[in-house]
C-alpha positions as CSV (number, residue, x, y, z in Angstrom):
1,X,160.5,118.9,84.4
2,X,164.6,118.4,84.0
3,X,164.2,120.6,81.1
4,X,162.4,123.7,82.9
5,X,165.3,123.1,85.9
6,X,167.9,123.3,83.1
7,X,166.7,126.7,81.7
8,X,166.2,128.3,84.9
9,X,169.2,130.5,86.2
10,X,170.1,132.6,89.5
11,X,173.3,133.4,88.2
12,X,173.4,136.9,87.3
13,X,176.6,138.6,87.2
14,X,175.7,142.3,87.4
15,X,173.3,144.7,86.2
16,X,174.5,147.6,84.6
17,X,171.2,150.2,83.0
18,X,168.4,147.7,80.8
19,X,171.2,145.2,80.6
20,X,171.6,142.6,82.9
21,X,174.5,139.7,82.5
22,X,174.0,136.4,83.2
23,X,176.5,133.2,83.4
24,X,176.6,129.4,82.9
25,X,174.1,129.7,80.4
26,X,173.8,126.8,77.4
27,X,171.5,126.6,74.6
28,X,170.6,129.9,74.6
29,X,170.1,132.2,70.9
30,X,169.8,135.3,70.0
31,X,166.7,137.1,70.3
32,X,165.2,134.5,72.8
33,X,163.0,135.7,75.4
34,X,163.3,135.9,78.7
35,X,161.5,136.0,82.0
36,X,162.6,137.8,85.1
37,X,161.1,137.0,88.1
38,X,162.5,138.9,91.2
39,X,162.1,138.1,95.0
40,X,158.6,139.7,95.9
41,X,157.1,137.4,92.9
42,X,157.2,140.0,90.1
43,X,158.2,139.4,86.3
44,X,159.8,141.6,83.8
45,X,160.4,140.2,79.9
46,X,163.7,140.7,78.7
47,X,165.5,139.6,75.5
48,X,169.0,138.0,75.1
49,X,170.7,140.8,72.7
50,X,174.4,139.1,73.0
51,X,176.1,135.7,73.7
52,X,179.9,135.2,74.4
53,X,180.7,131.8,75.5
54,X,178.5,130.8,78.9
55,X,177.7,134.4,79.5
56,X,174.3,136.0,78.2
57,X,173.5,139.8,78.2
58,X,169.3,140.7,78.6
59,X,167.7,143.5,77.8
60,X,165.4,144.0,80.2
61,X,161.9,145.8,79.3
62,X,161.4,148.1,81.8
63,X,163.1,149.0,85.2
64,X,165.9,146.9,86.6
65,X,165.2,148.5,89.9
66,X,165.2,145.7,92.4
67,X,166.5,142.8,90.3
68,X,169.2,141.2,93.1
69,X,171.7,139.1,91.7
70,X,171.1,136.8,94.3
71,X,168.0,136.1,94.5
72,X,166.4,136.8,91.0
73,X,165.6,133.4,88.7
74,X,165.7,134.2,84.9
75,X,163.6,131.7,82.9
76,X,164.5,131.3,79.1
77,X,161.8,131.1,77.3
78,X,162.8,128.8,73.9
79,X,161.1,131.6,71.8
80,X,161.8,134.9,70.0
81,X,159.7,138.0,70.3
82,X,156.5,137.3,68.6
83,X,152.7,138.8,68.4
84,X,149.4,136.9,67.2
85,X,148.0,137.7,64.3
86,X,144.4,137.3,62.2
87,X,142.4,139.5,59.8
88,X,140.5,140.5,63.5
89,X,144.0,142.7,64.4
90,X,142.6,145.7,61.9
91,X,141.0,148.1,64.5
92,X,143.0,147.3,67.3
93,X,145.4,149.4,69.3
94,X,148.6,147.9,71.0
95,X,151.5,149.3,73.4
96,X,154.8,149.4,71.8
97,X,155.7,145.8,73.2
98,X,152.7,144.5,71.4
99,X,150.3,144.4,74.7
100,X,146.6,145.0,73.7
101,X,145.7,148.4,75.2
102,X,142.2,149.2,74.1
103,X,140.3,147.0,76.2
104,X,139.7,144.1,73.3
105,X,142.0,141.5,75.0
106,X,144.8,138.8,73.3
107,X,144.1,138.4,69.2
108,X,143.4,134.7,68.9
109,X,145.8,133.9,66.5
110,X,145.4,132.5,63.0
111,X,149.2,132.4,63.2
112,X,152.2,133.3,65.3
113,X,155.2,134.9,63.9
114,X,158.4,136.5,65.6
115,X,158.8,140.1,64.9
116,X,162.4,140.2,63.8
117,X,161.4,139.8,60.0
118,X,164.1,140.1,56.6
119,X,164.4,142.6,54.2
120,X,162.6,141.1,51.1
121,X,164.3,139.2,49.2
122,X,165.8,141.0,46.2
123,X,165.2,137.7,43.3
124,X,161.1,138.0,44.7
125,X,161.2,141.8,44.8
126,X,159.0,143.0,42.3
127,X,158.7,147.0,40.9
128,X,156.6,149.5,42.9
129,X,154.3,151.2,40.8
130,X,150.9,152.7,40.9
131,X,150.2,155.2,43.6
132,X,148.9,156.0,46.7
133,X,146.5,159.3,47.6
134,X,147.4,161.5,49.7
135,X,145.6,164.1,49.4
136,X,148.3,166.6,49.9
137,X,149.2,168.3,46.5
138,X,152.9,168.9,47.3
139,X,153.2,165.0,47.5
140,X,150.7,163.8,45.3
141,X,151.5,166.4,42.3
142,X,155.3,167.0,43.1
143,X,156.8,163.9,44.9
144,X,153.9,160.5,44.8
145,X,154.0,158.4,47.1
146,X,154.2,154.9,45.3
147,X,152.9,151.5,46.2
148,X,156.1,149.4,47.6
149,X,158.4,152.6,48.5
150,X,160.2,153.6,51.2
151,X,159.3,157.9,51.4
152,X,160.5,159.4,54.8
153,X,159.3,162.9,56.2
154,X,162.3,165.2,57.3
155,X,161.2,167.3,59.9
156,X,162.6,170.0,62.8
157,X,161.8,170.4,65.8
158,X,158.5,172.3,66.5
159,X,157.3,171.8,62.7
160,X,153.9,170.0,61.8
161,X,154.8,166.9,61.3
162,X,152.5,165.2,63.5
163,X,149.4,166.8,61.8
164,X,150.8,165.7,58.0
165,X,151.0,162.7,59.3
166,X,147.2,162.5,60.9
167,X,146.2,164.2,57.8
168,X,147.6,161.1,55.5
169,X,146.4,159.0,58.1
170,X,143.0,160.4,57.8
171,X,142.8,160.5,54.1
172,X,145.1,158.0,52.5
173,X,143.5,155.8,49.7
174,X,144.2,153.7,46.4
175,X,141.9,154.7,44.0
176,X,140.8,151.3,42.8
177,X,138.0,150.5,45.2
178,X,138.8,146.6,44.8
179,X,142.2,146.8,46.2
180,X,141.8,146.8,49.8
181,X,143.8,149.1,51.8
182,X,145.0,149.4,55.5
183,X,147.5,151.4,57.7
184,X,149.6,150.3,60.2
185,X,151.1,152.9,62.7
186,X,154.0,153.0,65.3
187,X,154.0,155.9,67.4
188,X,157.9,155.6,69.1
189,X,158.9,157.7,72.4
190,X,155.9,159.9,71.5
191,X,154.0,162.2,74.0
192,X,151.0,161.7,75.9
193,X,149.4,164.6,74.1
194,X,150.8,163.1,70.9
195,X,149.7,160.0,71.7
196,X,145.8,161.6,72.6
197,X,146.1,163.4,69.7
198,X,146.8,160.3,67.3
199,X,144.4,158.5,68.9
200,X,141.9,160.7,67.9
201,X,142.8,161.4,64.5
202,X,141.8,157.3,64.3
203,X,138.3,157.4,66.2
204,X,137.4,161.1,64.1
205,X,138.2,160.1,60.8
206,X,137.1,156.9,61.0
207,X,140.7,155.3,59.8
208,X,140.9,152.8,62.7
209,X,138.6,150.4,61.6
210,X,141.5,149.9,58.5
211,X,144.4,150.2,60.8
212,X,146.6,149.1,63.7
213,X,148.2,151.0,66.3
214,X,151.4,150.5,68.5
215,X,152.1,153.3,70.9
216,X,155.9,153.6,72.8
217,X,155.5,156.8,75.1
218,X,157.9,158.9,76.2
219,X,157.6,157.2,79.6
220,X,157.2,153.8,78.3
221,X,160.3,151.2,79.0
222,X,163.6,152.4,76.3
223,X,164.6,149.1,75.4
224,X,160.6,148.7,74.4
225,X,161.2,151.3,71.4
226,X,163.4,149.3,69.6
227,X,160.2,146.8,69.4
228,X,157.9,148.9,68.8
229,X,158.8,149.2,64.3
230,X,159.4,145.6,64.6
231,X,155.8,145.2,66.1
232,X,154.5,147.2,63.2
233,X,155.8,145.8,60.4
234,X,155.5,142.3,60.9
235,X,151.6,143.2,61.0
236,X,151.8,145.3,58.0
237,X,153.6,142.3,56.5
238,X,150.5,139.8,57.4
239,X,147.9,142.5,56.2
240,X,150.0,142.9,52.7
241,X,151.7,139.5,51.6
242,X,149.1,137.1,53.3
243,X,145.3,138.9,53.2
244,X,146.8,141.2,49.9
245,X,145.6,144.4,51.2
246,X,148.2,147.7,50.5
247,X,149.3,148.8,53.4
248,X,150.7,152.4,54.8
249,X,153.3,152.0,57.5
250,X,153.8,155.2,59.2
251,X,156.3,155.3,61.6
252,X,157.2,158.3,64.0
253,X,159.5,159.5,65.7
254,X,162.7,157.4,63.8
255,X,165.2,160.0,66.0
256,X,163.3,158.3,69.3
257,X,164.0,155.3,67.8
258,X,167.8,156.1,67.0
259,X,168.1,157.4,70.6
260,X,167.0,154.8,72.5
261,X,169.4,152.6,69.7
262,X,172.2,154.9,71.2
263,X,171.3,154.6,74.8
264,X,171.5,150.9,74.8
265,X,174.5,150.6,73.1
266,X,176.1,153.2,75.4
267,X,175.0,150.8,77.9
268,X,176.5,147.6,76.5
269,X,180.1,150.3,76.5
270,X,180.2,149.8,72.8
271,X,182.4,152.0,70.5
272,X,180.8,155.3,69.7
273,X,179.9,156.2,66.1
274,X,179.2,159.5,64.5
275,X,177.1,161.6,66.9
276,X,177.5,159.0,69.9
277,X,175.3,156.4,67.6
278,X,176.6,152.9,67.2
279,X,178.2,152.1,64.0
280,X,175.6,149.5,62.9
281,X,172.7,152.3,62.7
282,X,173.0,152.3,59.0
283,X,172.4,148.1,59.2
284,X,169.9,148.5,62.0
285,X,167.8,150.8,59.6
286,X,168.1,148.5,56.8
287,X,166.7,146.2,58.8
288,X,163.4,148.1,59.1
289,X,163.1,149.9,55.8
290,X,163.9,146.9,53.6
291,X,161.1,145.3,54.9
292,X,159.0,147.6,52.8
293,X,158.0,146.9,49.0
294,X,156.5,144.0,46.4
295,X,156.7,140.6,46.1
296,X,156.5,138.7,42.7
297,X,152.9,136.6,42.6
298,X,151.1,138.4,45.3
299,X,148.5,140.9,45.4
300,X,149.7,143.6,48.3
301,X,152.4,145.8,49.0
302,X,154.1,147.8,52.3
303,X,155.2,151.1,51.6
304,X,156.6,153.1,54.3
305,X,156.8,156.7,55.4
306,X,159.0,157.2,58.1
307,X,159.2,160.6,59.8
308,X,162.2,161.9,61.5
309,X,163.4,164.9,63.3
310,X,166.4,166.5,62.3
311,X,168.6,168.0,65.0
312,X,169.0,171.3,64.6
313,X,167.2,170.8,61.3
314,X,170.7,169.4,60.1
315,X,170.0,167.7,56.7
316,X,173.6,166.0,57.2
317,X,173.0,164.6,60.7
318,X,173.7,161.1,60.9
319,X,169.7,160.1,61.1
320,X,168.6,161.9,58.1
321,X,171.7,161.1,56.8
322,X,171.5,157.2,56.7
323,X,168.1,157.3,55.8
324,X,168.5,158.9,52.5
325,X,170.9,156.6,51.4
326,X,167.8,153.5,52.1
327,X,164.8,155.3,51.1
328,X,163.9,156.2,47.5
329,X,163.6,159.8,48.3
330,X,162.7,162.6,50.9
331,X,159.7,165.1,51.9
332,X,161.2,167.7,53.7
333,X,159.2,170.5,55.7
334,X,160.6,174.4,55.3
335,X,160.9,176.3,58.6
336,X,160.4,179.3,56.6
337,X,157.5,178.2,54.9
338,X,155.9,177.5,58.3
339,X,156.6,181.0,59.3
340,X,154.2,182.4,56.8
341,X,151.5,180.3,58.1
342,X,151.3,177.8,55.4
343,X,150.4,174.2,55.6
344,X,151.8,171.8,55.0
345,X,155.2,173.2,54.5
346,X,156.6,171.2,52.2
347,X,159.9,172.6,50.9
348,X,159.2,170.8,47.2
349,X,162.9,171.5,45.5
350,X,165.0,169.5,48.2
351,X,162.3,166.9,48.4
352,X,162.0,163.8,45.7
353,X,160.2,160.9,45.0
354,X,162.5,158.7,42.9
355,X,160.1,156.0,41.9
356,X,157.3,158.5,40.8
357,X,157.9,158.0,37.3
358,X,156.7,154.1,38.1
359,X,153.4,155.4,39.8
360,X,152.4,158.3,37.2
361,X,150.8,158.6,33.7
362,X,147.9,157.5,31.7
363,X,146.5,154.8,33.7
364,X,147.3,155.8,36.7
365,X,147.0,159.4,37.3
366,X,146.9,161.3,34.2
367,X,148.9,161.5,31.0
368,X,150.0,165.2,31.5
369,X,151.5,164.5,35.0
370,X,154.9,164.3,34.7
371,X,155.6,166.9,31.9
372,X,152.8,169.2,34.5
373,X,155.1,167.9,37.5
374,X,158.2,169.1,35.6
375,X,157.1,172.5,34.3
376,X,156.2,173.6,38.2
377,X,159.4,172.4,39.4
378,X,161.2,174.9,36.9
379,X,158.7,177.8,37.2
380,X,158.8,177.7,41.4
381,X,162.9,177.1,41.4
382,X,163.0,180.3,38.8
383,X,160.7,182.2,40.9
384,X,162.9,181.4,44.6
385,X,165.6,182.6,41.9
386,X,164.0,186.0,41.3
387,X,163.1,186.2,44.7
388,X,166.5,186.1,46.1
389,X,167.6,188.8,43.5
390,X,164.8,190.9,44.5
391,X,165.8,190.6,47.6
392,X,169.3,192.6,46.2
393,X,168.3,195.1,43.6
394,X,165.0,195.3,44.5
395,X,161.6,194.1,42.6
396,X,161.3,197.1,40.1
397,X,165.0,196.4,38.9
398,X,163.1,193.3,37.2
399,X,162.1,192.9,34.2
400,X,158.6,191.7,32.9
401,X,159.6,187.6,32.7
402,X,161.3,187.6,35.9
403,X,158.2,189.6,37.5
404,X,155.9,186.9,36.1
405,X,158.4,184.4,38.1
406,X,158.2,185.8,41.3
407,X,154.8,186.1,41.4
408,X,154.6,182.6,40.2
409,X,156.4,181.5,43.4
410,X,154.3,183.9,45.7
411,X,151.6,182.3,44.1
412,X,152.3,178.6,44.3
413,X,153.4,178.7,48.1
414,X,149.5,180.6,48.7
415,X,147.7,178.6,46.8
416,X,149.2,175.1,46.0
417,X,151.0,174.2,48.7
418,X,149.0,175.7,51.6
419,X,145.7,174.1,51.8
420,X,145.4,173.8,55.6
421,X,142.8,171.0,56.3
422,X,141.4,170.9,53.0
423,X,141.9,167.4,50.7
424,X,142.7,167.8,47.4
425,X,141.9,164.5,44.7
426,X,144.4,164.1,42.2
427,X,142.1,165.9,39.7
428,X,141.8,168.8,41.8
429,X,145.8,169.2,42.7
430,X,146.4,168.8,38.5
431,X,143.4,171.5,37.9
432,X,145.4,173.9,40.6
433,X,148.8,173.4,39.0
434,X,147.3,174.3,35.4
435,X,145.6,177.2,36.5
436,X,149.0,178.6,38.1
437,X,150.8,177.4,35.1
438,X,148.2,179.6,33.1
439,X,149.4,182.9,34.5
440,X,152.7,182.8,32.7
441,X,153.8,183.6,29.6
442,X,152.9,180.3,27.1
443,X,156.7,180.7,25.8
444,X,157.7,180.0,29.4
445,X,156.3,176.6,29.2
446,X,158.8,175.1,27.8
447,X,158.8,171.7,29.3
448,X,155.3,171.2,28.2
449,X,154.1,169.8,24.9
450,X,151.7,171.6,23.3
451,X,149.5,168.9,22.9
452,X,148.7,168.6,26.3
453,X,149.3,172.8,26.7
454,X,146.2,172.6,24.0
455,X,144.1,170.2,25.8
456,X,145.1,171.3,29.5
457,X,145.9,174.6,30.0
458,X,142.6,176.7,31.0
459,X,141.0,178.0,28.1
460,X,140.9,182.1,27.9
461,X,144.5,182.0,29.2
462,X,146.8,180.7,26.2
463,X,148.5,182.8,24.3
464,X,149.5,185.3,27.1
């Protein structure tokens, strides 16, 4: 009872936005939670985010309308942010504070654990390789997705991200039907029409029954967004390193998450950064995409696919970025393609996949994949090429190669890369590259072997 007195405190100094400071506090740590209970009997959480000597600063989650100095008691709870988890969390949808919010009540817990995880550890870190299924031929064919990566989505405002997103949700897979796979999502400062339409992109495709959801709405408390990832992926990292399942982490919007990162430390007066954003972005984002990838001796693996909107569709802004220099790679969607009606537009000549080389071949895709990845890269960069000296001179000022180009770039946006709502299996994304790869001269095909020109390219079209 001494003990409950001790760690009970009406000494708050001021409140200033979410934060509120408190004095003569002792024992207090980092990270500890914190219960606010105001005059009237109500209770906001909050979290301890910095100590200096006997003064504590709290974020509070929600409103700090009507917290008195005088008269509200903070209670220090002895415990960091945490969330209960068992193998009975896949199906279940959760607010971005990690409240249940679909009507199935607390998860009993098999075990606790606080949500402010660690990168992996770098001696246990073990390669990413094999691949995960899309079904999106710009990603699977051009830039796969591998098992343990980090692969971000660079958008702009008023592009499709949203529904490349539901459509990975909706169709992700491993192909090995013994490896069990889940997906964990984290919808961050997100719209209640966004958040509607997620939710049924779940119930629809059936994906929630091998997934998890945390949703942080627009409206929804700031300091709460900077929970919300954490929520995420210390679920994905029970799904993957204790039950051994794969798991997809999708998390959207990253520049919510950045802004509400910005508004908090504007509140706490801190030195500015690039843009307004705090100098320790970069580490703050390391703290979150590090927690992706594989450990040495077990089975399952996080992987990651963060999407972000660019300002301005600004490639250097500070977001995008410090989030190239973490992830292993970028998808990036084309405003122009998007004009012309094509979906998904993935712009496939800024975008990479670095650790596609350790998720393709025989084995895993097919044998002809990387040479086949190659030789579209150089036709579709010589085609946007010919296009842009078109564009000069004019078309019939070209001659019969560079012709062959263009129309091989006309072709490949029509054809390959749109494919609205339709999924395409690895097999049928490799069969649609070939038979593009067919139209051109067999000389042009130059980064191909001709074993695998022999064996793959459609027969009736060699020699042209």
């Amino acid at each position: 009872m001494k003990d409950l007195l001790v760690r009970a405190y009406r000494t708050i100094e001021s409140v200033r936005g979410p934060l509120v400071l408190v004095r003569g506090i002792r024992e207090a740590s980092l990270g500890e939670m914190v219960t606010l209970e105001l005059e009237n009997g109500q209770k906001r959480a909050g979290q301890v985010i910095e100590l200096h000597g006997t003064y504590a600063t709290i974020q509070v989650f929600g409103s700090t309308e009507k917290i008195s100095p005088a008269s509200t008691v903070v209670h220090f709870r002895e415990e960091e942010a945490s969330i209960n988890l068992s193998p009975l969390i896949l199906g279940r949808a959760f607010s971005g504070g990690g409240e249940p919010m679909d009507g199935g009540g607390p998860i009993a817990p098999v075990v606790k654990r606080g949500i402010s995880g660690a990168a992996i550890n770098p001696i246990r870190r073990d390669v990413p390789r094999d691949f995960i299924q899309t079904g999106i031929s710009s990603i699977d064919g051009m830039n796969t997705l591998v098992r343990g990566q980090k692969l971000p989505i660079f958008s702009g405002a008023g592009l499709p991200a949203n529904e490349i997103a539901s459509h990975i949700i909706s169709h992700a897979k491993v192909l090995r039907e013994d490896d069990a796979f889940a997906i964990v999502f984290a919808g961050m400062g997100i719209t209640s029409v966004e958040a509607e339409f997620f939710n049924k992109t779940f119930e629809m495709s059936g994906a929630i029954g091998h997934s998890v959801v945390f949703m942080n709405l627009a409206d929804d408390p700031v300091v709460e967004r900077l929970l919300t990832p954490r929520f995420a992926l210390t679920v994905a990292e029970y799904l993957a390193f204790d039950l051994g399942m794969h798991v997809l982490a999708v998390l959207s919007d990253m520049t919510h998450y950045c802004n509400a990162l910005r508004e908090v430390s504007s509140s706490r007066e801190e030195i500015p950064g690039r843009r307004g954003y705090p100098g320790y972005m970069y580490t703050d984002f390391a703290s979150l995409y590090e927690r992706a990838g594989r450990i040495k001796g077990l089975k399952g693996s996080v992987t990651q696919m963060p999407i972000l909107t660019m300002p301005d569709d600004d490639i250097t802004h500070p977001i995008a970025d410090l989030t190239g220099y973490i992830t292993e790679g970028q998808i990036v969607l084309d405003r122009a393609l998007h004009r012309k009606g094509i979906f998904p537009p993935i712009n496939v000549l800024p975008s990479l996949s670095r650790l596609m080389g350790l998720g393709i071949g025989e084995g895993k895709t097919r044998e002809d994949h990387r040479q086949w990845s190659d030789q579209l890269y150089m036709c579709y960069a010589r085609g946007m090429e010919q296009r842009r000296v078109a564009a000069i001179i004019g078309e019939e000022s070209l001659g019969d190669t560079e012709r062959s180009y263009l129309r091989f770039s006309d072709e490949f946006e029509k054809t390959f890369i749109n494919q609205r709502n339709e999924t395409r299996p690895m097999e049928e994304t490799l069969r649609a590259g070939w038979e593009l790869l067919s139209s051109m001269p067999e000389q042009e095909l130059i980064r191909i072997s001709r074993e695998m020109i022999s064996k793959y390219l459609p027969r009736g079209k060699e020699g042209k």
